[in-house]
VOGUTOR-551852 format. One record per atom (N, C-alpha, C, O): residue in three letters; x negated, y, z negated. Coordinates in steps of 0.2 Angstrom, whole numbers, plus 5000, padded with zeros to 4 digits. Last residue first. Example, Ala and Ser with C-alpha at 12.3 -4.5 7.8 and 13.67 -1.06 7.14 Angstrom:
BEGIN
ser493649894965 ser493249954964 ser493650004961 ser493350064960 ala493449724961 ala493849784961 ala493449844961 ala492949834958 
***
This chain:
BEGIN
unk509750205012 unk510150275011 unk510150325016 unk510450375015 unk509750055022 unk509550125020 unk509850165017 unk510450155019 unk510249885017 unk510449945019 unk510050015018 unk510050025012 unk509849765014 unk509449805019 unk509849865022 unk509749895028 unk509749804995 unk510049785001 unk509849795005 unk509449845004 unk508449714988 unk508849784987 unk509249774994 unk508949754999 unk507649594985 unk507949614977 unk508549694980 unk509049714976 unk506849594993 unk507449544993 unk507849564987 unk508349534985 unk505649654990 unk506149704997 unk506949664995 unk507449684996 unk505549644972 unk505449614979 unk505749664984 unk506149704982 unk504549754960 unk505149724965 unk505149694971 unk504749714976 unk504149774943 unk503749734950 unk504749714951 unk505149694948 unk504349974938 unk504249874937 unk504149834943 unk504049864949 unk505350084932 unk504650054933 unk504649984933 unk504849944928 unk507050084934 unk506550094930 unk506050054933 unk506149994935 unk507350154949 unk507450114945 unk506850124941 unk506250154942 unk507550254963 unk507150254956 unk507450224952 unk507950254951 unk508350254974 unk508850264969 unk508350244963 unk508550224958 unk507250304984 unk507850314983 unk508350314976 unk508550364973 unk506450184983 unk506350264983 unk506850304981 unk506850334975 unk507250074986 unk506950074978 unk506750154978 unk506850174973 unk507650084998 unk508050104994 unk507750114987 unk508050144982 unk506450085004 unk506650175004 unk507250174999 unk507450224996 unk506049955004 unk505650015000 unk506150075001 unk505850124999 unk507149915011 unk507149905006 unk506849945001 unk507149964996 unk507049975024 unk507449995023 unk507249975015 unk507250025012 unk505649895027 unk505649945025 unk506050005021 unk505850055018 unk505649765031 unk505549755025 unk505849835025 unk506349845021 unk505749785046 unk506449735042 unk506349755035 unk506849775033 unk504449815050 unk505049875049 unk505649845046 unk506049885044 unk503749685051 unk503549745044 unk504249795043 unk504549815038 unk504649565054 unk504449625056 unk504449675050 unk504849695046 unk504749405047 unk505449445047 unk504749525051 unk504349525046 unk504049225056 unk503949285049 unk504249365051 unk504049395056 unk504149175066 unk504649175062 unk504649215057 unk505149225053 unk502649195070 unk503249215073 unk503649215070 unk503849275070 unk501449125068 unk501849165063 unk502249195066 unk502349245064 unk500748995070 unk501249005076 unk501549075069 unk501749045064 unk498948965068 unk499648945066 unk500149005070 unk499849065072 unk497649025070 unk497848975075 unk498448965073 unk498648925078 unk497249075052 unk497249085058 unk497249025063 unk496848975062 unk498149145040 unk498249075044 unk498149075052 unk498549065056 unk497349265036 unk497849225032 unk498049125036 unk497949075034 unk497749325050 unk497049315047 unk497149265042 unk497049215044 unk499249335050 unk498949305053 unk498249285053 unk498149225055 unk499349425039 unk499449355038 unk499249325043 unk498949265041 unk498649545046 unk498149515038 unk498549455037 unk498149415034 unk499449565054 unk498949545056 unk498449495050 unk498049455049 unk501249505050 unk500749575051 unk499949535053 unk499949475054 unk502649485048 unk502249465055 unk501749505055 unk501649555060 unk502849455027 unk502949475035 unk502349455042 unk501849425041 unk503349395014 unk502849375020 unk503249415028 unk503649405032 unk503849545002 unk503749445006 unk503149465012 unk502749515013 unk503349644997 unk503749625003 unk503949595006 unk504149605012 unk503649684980 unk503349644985 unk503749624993 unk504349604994 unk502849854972 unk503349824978 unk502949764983 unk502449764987 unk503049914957 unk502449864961 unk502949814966 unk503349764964 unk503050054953 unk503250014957 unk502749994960 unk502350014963 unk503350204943 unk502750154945 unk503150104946 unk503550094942 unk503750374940 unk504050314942 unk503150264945 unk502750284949 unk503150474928 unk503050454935 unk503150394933 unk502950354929 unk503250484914 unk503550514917 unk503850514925 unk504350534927 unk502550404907 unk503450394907 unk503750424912 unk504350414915 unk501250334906 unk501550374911 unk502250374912 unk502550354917 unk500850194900 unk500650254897 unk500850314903 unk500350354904 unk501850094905 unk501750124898 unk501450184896 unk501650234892 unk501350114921 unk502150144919 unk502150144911 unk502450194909 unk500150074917 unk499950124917 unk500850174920 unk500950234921 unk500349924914 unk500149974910 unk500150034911 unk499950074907 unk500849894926 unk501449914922 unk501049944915 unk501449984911 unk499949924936 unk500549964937 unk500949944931 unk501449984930 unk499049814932 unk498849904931 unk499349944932 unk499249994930 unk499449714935 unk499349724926 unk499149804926 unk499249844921 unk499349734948 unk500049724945 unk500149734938 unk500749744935 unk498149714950 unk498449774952 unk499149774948 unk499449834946 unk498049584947 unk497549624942 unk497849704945 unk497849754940 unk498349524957 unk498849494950 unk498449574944 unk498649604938 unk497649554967 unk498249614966 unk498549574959 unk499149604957 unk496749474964 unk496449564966 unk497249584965 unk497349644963 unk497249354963 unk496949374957 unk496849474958 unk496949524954 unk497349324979 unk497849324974 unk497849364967 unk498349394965 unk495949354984 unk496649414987 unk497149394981 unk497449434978 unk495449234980 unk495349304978 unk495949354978 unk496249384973 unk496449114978 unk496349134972 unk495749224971 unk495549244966 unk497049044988 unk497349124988 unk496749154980 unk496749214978 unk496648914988 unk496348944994 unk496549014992 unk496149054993 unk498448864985 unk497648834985 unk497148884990 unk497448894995 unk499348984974 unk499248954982 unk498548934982 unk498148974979 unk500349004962 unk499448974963 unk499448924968 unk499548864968 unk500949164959 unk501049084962 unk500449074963 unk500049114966 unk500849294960 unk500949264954 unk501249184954 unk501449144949 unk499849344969 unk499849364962 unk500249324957 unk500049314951 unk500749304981 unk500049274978 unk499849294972 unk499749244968 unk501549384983 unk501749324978 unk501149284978 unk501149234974 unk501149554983 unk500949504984 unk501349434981 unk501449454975 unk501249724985 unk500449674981 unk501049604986 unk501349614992 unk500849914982 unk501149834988 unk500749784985 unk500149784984 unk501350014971 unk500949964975 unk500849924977 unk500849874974 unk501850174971 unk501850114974 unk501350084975 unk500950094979 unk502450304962 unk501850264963 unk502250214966 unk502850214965 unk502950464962 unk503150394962 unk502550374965 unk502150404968 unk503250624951 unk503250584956 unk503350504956 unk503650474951 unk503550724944 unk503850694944 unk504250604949 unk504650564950 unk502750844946 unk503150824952 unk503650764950 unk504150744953 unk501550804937 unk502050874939 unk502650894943 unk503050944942 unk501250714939 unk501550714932 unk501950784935 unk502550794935 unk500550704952 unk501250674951 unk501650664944 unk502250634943 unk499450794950 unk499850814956 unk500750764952 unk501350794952 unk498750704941 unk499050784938 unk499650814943 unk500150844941 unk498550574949 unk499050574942 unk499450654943 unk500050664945 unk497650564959 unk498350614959 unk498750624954 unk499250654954 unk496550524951 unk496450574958 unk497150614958 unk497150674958 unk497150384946 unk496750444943 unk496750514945 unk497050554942 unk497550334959 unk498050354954 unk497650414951 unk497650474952 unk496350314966 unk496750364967 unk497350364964 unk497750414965 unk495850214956 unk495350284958 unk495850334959 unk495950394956 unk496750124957 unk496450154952 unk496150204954 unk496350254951 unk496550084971 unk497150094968 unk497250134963 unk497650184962 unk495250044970 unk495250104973 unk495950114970 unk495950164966 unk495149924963 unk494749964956 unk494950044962 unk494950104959 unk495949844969 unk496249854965 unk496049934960 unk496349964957 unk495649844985 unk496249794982 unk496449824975 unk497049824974 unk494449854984 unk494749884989 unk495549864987 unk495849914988 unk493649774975 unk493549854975 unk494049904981 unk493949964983 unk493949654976 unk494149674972 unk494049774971 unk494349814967 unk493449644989 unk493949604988 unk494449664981 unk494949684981 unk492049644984 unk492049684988 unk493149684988 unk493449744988 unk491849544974 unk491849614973 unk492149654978 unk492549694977 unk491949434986 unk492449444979 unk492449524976 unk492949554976 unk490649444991 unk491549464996 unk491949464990 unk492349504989 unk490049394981 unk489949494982 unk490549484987 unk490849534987 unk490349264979 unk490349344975 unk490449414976 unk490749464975 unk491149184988 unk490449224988 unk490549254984 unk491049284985 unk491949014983 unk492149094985 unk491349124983 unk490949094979 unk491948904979 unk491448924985 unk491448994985 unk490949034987 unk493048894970 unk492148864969 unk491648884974 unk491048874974 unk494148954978 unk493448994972 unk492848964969 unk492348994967 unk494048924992 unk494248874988 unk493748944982 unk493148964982 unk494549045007 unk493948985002 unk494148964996 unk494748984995 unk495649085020 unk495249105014 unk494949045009 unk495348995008 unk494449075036 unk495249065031 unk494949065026 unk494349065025 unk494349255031 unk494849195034 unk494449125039 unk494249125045 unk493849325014 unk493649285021 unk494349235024 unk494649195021 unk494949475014 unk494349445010 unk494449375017 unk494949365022 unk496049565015 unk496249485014 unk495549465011 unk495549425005 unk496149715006 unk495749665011 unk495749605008 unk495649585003 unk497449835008 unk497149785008 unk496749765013 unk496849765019 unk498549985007 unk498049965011 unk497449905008 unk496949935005 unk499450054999 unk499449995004 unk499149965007 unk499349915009 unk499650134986 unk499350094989 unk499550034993 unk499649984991 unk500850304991 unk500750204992 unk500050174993 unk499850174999 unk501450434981 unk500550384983 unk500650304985 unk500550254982 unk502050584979 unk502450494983 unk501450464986 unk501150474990 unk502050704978 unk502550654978 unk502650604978 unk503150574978 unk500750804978 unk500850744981 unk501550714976 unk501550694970 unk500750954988 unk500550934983 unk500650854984 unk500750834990 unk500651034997 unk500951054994 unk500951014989 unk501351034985 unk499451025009 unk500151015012 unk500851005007 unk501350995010 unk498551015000 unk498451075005 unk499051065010 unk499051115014 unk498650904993 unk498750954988 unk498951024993 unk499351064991 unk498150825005 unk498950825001 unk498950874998 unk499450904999 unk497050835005 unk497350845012 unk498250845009 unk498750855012 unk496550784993 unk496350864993 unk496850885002 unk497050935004 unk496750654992 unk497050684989 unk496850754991 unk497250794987 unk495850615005 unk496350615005 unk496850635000 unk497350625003 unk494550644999 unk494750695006 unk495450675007 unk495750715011 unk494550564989 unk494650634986 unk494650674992 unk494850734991 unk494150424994 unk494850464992 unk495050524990 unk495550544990 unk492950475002 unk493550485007 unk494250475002 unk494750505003 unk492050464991 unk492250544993 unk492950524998 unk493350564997 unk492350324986 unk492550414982 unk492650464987 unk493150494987 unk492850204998 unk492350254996 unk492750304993 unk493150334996 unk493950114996 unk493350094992 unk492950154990 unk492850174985 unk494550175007 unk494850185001 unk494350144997 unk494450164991 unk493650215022 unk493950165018 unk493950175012 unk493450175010 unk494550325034 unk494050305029 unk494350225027 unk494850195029 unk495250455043 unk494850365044 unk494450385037 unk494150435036 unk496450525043 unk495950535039 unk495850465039 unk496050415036 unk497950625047 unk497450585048 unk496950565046 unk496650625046 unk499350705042 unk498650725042 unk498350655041 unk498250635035 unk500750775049 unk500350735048 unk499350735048 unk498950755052 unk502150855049 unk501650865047 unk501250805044 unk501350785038 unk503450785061 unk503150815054 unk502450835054 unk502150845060 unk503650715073 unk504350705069 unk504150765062 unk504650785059 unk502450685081 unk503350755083 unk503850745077 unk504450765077 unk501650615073 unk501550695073 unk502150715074 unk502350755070 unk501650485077 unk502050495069 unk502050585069 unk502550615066 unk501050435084 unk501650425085 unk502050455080 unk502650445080 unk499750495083 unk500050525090 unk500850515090 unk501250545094 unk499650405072 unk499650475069 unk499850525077 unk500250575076 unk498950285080 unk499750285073 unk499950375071 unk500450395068 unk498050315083 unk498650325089 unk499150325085 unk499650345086 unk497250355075 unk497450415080 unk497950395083 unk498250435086 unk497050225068 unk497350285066 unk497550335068 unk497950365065 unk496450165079 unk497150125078 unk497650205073 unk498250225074 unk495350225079 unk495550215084 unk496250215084 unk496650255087 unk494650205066 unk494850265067 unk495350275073 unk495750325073 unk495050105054 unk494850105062 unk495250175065 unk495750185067 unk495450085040 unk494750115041 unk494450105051 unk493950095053 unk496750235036 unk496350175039 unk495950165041 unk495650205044 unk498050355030 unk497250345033 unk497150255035 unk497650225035 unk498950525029 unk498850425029 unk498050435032 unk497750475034 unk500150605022 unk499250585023 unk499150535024 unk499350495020 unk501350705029 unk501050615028 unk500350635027 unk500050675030 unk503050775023 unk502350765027 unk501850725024 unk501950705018 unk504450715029 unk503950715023 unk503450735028 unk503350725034 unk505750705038 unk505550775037 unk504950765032 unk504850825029 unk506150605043 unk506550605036 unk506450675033 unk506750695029 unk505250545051 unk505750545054 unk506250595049 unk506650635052 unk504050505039 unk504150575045 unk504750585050 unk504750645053 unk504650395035 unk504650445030 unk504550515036 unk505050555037 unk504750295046 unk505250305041 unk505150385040 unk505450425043 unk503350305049 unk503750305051 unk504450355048 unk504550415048 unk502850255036 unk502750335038 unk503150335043 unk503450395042 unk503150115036 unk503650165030 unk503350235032 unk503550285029 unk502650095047 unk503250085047 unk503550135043 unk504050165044 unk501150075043 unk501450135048 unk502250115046 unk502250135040 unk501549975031 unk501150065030 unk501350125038 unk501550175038 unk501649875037 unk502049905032 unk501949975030 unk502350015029 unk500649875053 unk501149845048 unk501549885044 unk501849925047 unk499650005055 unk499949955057 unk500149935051 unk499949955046 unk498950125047 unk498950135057 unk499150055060 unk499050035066 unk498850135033 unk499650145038 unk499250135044 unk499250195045 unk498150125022 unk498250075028 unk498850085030 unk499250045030 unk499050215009 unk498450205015 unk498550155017 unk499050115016 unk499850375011 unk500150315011 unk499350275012 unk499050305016 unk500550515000 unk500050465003 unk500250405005 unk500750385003 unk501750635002 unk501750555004 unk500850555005 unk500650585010 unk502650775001 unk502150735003 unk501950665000 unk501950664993 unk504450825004 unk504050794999 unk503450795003 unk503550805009 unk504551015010 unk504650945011 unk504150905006 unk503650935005 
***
């Protein structure tokens, strides 16, 4: 069966789409950096497949290389979603204030890790034919007052997924946006405001399995862009 990294799956969009995917027979690497949250997302995801848990935080080298090495040992890697971000401070700062080093920090979990483990699994997914995901954001490409760390950290993920679909013909690269869902990083994003009307991480996900699915050429896609139907 395929394997799947996924990171920040132990909620939102990331558990969801492992959901999905272990119901479907893949086996999973996933990881988070709350060990807690990650055991019980991996108790819910076990009866369906082969899952392999792994708390860290994707900043740190050795924990991406414990997570490409827990894939190559479950057959290799098909399928890499970075997913896992840091909002950086709530509410978020105007960049005249913005702290520097919460920027660095912002920008090493957000974009420079993305890159590490593309590097880390390229050789696995040249071979395989595989698929990149990057979950980013319309902050990336609209100038929300106050967004301009987290905005800039995936505007900069987004220049990396299409030069690196130029130099990688091989392997499909996808910068998937999911709009605004009811996840906890939007509520940090607007904290004391009522976010209930915002659509359920699992609404979005039929959308990502169709871009999975029917591979389209490399490029930035909305969930709105593909029907909510599943294949």
């Amino acid at each position: 069966m395929p394997v799947a990294i996924i990171t920040g799956a132990s909620r939102g969009l990331g558990l969801e789409l492992a959901r999905s995917l272990a119901a479907d027979g893949w086996n999973l690497v996933i990881d988070a950096r709350d060990p807690a949250a990650l055991r019980v997302a991996a108790e819910q995801l076990a009866p369906s497949g082969s899952v392999r848990a792994i708390p860290g935080d994707v900043a740190d080298a050795a924990h991406r290389g414990d997570l490409v090495a827990a894939a190559i040992e479950l057959g290799g890697i098909d399928l890499l979603v970075n997913n896992a971000s840091l909002l950086g401070p709530s509410p978020q700062p105007r960049l005249a204030e913005y702290p520097l080093d919460v920027l660095a920090h912002v920008y090493a979990v957000n974009t420079l890790a993305p890159v590490a483990l593309v590097q880390l699994a390229l050789p696995q997914l040249r071979d395989r034919a595989g698929t990149i995901v990057n979950v980013t954001s319309d902050a990336a490409v609209e100038q929300y007052e106050g967004w301009g760390g987290y905005g800039s950290s995936k505007a900069a993920l987004e220049q990396v997924g299409n030069v690196l679909a130029a130099e990688e013909p091989i392997v499909h690269v996808y910068t998937f946006d999911p709009g605004d869902m009811r996840t906890q990083m939007h509520q940090d994003a607007f904290p004391g405001e009522d976010i209930s009307d915002r659509p359920e991480p699992a609404t979005v996900v039929p959308a990502l399995r169709r871009l999975l699915h029917d591979r389209p050429a490399s490029g930035r896609y909305r969930a709105s862009d593909f029907s909510a139907v599943s294949p």
